[in-house]
C-alpha positions as CSV (number, residue, x, y, z in Angstrom):
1,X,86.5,105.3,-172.9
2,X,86.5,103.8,-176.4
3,X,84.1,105.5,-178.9
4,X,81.1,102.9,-180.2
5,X,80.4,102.4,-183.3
6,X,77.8,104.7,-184.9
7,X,75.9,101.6,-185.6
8,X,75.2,100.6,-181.8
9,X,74.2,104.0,-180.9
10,X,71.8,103.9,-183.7
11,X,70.3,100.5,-182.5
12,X,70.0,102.1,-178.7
13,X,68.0,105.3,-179.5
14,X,65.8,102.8,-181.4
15,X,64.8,100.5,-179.1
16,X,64.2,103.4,-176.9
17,X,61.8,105.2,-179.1
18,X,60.2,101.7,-179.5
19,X,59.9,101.5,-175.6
20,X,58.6,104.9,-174.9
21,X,55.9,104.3,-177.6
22,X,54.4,100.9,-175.9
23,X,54.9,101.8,-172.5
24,X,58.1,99.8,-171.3
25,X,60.4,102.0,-170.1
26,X,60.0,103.0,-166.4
27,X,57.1,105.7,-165.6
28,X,56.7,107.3,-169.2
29,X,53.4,106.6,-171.2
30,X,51.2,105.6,-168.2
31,X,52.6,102.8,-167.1
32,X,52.3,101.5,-163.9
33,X,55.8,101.6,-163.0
34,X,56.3,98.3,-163.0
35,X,57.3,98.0,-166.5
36,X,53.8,96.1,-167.4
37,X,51.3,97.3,-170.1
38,X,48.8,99.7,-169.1
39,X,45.1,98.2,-169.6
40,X,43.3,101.2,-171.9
41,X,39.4,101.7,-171.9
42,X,38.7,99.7,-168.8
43,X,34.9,99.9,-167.9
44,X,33.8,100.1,-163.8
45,X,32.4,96.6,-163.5
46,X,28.5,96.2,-162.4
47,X,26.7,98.5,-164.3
48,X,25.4,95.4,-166.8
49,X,24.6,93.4,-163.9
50,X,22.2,96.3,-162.3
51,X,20.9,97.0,-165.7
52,X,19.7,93.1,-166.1
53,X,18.2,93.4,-161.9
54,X,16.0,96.5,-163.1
55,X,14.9,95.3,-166.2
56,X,14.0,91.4,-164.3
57,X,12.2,94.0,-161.3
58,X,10.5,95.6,-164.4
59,X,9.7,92.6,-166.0
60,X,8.5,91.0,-162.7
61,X,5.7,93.3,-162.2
62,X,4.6,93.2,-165.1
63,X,3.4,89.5,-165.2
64,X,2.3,90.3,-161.4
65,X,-0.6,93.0,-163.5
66,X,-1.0,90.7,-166.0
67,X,-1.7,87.9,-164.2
68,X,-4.0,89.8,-161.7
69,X,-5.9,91.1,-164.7
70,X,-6.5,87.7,-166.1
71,X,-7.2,86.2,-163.2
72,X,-9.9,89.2,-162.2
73,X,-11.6,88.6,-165.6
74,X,-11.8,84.7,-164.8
75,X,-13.4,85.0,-161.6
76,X,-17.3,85.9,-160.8
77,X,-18.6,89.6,-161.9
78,X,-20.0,91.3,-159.3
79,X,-22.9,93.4,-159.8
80,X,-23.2,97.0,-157.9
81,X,-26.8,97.5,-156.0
82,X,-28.1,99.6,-158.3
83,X,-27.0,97.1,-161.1
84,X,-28.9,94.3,-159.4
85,X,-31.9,96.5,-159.1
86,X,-32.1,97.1,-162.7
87,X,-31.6,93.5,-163.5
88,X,-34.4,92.6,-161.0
89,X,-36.7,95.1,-162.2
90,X,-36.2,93.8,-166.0
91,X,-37.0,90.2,-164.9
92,X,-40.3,91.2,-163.4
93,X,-41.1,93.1,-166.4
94,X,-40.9,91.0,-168.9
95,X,-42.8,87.9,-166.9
96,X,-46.5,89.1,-168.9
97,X,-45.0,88.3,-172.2
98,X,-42.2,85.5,-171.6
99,X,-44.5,83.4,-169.3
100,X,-47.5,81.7,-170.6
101,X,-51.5,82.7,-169.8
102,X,-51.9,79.7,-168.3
103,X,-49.1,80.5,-165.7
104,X,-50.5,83.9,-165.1
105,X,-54.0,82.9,-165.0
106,X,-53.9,79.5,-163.2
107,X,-56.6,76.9,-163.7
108,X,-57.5,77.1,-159.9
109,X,-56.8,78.9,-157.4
110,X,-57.3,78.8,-153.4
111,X,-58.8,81.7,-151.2
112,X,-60.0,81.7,-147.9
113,X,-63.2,82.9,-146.7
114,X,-62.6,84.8,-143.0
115,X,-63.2,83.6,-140.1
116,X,-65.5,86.3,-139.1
117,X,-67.6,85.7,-142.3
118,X,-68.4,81.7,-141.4
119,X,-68.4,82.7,-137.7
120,X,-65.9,80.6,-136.6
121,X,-62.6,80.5,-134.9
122,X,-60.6,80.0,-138.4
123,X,-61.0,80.6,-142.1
124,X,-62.0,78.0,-144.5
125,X,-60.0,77.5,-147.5
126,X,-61.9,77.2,-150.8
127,X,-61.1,77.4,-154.8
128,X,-62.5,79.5,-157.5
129,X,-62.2,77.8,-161.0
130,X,-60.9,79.8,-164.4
131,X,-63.7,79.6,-167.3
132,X,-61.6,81.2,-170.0
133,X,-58.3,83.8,-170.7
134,X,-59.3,86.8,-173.0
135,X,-57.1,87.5,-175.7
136,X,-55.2,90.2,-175.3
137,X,-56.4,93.8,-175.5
138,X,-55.4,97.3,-175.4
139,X,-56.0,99.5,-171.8
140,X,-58.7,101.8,-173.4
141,X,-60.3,98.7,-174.2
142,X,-60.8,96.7,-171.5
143,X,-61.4,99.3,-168.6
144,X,-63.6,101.9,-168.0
145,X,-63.6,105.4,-169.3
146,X,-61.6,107.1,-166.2
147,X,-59.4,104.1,-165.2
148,X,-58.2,104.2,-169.5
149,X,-57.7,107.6,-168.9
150,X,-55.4,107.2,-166.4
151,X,-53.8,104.4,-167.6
152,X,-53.4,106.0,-170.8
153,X,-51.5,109.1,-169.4
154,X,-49.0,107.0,-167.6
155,X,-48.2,105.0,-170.7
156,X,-49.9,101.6,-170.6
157,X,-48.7,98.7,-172.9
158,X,-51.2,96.2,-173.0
159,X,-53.8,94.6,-170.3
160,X,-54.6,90.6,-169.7
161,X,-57.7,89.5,-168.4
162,X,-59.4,85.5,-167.3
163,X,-62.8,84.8,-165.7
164,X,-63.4,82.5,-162.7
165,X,-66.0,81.4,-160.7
166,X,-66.1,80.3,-157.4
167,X,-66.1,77.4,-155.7
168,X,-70.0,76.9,-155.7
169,X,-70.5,79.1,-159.3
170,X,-72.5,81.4,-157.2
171,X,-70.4,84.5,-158.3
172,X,-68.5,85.0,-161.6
173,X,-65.2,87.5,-161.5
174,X,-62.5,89.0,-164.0
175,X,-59.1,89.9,-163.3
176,X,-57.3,91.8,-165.2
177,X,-53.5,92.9,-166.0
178,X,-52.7,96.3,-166.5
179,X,-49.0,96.6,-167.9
180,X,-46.8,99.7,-166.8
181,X,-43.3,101.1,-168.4
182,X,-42.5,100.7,-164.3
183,X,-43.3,100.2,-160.8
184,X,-43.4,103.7,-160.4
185,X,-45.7,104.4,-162.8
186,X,-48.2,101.6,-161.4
187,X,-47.9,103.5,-158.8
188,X,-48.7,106.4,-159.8
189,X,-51.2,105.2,-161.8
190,X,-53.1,103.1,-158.9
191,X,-53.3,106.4,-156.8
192,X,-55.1,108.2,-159.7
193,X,-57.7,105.2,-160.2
194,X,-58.0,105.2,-156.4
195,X,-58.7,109.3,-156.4
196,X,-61.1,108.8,-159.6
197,X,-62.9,105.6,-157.2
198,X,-64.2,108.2,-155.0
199,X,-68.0,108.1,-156.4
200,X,-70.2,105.2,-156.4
201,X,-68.5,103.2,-158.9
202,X,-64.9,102.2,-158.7
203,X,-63.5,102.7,-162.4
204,X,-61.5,99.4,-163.6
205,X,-61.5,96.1,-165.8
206,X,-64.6,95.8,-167.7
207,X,-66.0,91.8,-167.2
208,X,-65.7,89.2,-170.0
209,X,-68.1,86.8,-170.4
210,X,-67.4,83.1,-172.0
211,X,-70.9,81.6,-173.7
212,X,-71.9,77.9,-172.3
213,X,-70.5,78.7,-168.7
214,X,-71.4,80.3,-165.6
215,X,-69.9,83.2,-166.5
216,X,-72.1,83.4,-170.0
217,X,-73.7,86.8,-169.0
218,X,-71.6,88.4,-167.1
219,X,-71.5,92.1,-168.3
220,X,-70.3,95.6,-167.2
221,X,-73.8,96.1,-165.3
222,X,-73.4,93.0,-163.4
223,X,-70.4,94.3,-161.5
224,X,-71.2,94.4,-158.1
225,X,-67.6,95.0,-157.0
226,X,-64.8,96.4,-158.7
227,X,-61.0,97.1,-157.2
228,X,-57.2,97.4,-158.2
229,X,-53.9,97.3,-156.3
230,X,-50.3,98.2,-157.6
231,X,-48.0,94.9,-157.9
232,X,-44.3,96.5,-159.7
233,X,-45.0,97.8,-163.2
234,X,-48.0,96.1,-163.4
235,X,-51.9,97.2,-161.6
236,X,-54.1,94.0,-161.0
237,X,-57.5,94.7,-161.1
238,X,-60.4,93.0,-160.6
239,X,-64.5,92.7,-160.4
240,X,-67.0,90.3,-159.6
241,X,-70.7,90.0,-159.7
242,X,-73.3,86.8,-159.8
243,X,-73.6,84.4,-161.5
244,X,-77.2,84.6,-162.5
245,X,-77.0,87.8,-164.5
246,X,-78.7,90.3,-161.5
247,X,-77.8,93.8,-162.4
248,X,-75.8,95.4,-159.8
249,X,-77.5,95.8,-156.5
250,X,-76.3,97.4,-153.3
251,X,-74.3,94.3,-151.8
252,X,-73.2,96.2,-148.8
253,X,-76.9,94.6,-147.3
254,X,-75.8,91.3,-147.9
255,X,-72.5,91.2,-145.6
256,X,-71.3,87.4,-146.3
257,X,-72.1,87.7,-150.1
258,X,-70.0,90.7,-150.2
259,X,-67.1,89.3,-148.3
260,X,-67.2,85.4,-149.7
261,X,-67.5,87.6,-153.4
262,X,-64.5,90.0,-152.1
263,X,-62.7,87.0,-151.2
264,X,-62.7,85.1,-154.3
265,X,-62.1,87.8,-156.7
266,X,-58.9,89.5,-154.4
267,X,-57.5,85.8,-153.6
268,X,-56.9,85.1,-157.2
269,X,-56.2,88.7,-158.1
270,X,-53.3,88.6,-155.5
271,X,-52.4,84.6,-156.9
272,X,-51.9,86.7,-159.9
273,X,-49.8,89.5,-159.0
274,X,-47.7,86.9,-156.9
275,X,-46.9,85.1,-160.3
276,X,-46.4,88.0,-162.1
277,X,-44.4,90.4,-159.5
278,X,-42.8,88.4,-157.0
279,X,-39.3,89.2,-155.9
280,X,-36.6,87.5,-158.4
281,X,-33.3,86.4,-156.8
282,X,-30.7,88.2,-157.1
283,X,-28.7,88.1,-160.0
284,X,-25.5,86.5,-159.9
285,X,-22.9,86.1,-163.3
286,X,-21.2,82.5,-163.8
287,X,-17.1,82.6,-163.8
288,X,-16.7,82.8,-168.1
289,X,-15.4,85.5,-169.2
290,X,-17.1,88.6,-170.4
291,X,-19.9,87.5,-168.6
C-alpha cells in the first residue's frame, strides 16, 4: 500500500479532533448516535404553564374577597338586639328636650270618665284643657321634700310640669315630668316614692298655678290627690285639686268627685307618658356606606 503524504494524514486527524469536539462522529460527546447535535440545557416543559394556573387561582380569589367585602359594606347594616335596644332607649331619652312643650303637654286632651262613676253601661269620653306649661325647673324644686329626696339619690336631670282643667273647670291638675339617667332608675325611683306614699300624703309634684285662670290659686294645700307611675327613664306624676281654692279635704266621701278628678288628672298624665315613652321602631341603617 502506497504511503500518503504527510499532509493528508495531517488534514484527517484534524477533522477528527474537529468532529469529536462538536459531536459528529458516531456515539462520542453525547450524541444521539445518529450523528445529529445533541440539544444542551433543555428544560422539562409545563412548569411555566402551572406557575401562571396557580398564580390566576391566586389571583381569582382574591377578587372573589374583595368583591364580597365591598359588596357587604354596600348592603344594609344590621344591628345586633342589644344594639337595637340601646338605639331605642337613646330615642326615648332624648324626646323631653328634642320635642317641643307643646308636644309634651298637648293643648287638650281626652279622658274617660267610668262607667261605673256615671252609672251606666259605658264610659263617657270628655277633655281637660291646658292653662299654661311651667318653665322648666330642677327635681328639688318642683316636688316635695321625700319625693326630691328620692329623686335626687337616683340622679334626676330636670322635671317638666303644665296645668289643666277639666272639661267643666270644676278641678284644676299639674302634671309633671321627672327625668331619669334610665328606665331603670325610674324604676327604681317610682318604687321608693311609692314606699315613702305610705302615710297620708302621697309625696310628688308640687301644683303651679297661672293668675287670670281657673287654675289662679291652685297651691300645694289644695292638693287633694297626688300620684306617679314609671314610663322608661322618665316618672310622670301628677295632682289635682278644685278649682275654687278649698284646702284639701278628705275626698274619699265624695266617690264621683274623686274618680271624675282621678280621671282627668291620670288620663292626661298617661297622654303624656304615651308622647314621651312610647315604643320607637326599630332602628334600621340605609344601604351608604359606613352607615
Amino acid at each position: 500500500m502506497p504511503n500518503e503524504p504527510d499532509s493528508w494524514i495531517d488534514e484527517r486527524a484534524r477533522r477528527h479532533s474537529s468532529n469529536a469536539r462538536y459531536g459528529r462522529d458516531g456515539g462520542d460527546a453525547g450524541d444521539g448516535g445518529d450523528g445529529l447535535p445533541a440539544q444542551r440545557g433543555r428544560r422539562p416543559r409545563g412548569f411555566g404553564s402551572t406557575a401562571a394556573l396557580t398564580a390566576a387561582i391566586f389571583g381569582g380569589i382574591g377578587l372573589v374577597v374583595s368583591l364580597a367585602g365591598l359588596t357587604s359594606s354596600l348592603l344594609p347594616r344590621h344591628f345586633s338586639a342589644a344594639q337595637q335596644r340601646q338605639i331605642m332607649a337613646w330615642e326615648v331619652s332624648k324626646r323631653w328636650r328634642s320635642l317641643p312643650a307643646g308636644d309634651i303637654f298637648a293643648p287638650s286632651v281626652r279622658y274617660e270618665l267610668p262607667a261605673a262613676t256615671v252609672d251606666d253601661l259605658t264610659g263617657v269620653g270628655l277633655r281637660a284643657a291646658r292653662v299654661g306649661i311651667a318653665p322648666q325647673s330642677s327635681c328639688a324644686a318642683a316636688t316635695d321634700t321625700a319625693a326630691a329626696r328620692v329623686l335626687d339619690a337616683h340622679g334626676c336631670l330636670a322635671l317638666l310640669r303644665a296645668t289643666y282643667t277639666d272639661q267643666s273647670a270644676t278641678y284644676v291638675l299639674t302634671v309633671g315630668v321627672a327625668v331619669l339617667p334610665s328606665a331603670a332608675q325610674a324604676a327604681a325611683a317610682q318604687a321608693a316614692i311609692t314606699a315613702a306614699g305610705a302615710g297620708e300624703q302621697y309625696p310628688g309634684v308640687q301644683a303651679v298655678a297661672f293668675g287670670g285662670t281657673a287654675a289662679g290659686s291652685f297651691v300645694a294645700a289644695q292638693r287633694q290627690i297626688t300620684r306617679s307611675f314609671a314610663a322608661g327613664p322618665y316618672i310622670v306624676m301628677y295632682t289635682a285639686g278644685y278649682a275654687d281654692g278649698r284646702p284639701r279635704v278628705p275626698i274619699g266621701e265624695d266617690s264621683y268627685a274623686e274618680s271624675e278628678m282621678t280621671s282627668a288628672a291620670r288620663g292626661v298624665a298617661e297622654a303624656v307618658a304615651g308622647t314621651l315613652a312610647a315604643r320607637p321602631p326599630a332602628p334600621s341603617c340605609p344601604g351608604s356606606p359606613g352607615c
